[in-house]
N, C-alpha and C positions, 0 to 999 in steps of 0.2 A: 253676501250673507251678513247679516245685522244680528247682533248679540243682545240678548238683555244686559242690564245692568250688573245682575247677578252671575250670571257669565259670564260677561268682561271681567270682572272683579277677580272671577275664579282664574281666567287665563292670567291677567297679569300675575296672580301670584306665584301661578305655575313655572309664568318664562322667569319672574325674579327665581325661585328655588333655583330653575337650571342656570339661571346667570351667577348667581353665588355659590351655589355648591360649586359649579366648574370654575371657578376662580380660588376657590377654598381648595377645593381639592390639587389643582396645578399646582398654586403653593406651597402647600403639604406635602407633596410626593416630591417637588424640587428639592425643599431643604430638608426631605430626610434622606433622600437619596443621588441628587444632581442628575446632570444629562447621564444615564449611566444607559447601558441596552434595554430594552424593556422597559423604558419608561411611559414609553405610552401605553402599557400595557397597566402597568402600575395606577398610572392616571386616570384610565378611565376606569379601572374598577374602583379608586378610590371616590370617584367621582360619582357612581351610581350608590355608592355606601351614603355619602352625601347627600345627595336628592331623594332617598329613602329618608332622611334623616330630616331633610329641610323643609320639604311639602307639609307635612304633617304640622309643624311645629309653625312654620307661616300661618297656614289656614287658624292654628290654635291665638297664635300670638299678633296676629294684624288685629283683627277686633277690639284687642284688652288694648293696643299701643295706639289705634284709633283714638278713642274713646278716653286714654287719657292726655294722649293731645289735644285731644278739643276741650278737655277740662284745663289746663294748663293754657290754652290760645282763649279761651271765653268764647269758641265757634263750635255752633250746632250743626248738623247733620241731618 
């Protein structure tokens, strides 16, 4: 299966959100709470709060951080 451009674009940001929210959130719940019981409990809902949180704000914030890197680099798009 072959994606458009604008597909591809869409998926990566999606696997980056779930690749940093789940890294964000693992970290978060370790140092507020350490190996304790329930922490993967902890984890993964902190972790879905996150990805609620990071999709959004990707899709919002890749274009503007695009766009002033290639102002900043002198490269067009």
């Amino acid at each position: 299966m072959k994606l458009s451009r604008r597909h591809a674009q869409f998926l990566y940001l999606c696997l980056l959100a779930l690749a940093m929210s789940c890294a964000t959130a693992f970290a978060n719940t370790f140092v507020r709470s350490g190996f304790e019981p329930g922490f993967v409990r902890l984890w993964l809902r902190g972790w879905a709060i996150s990805f609620v949180v990071a999709l959004p704000t990707l899709l919002f914030v890749a274009p503007i951080a695009r766009a002033v890197s290639d102002v900043l680099t002198g490269t067009r798009r």
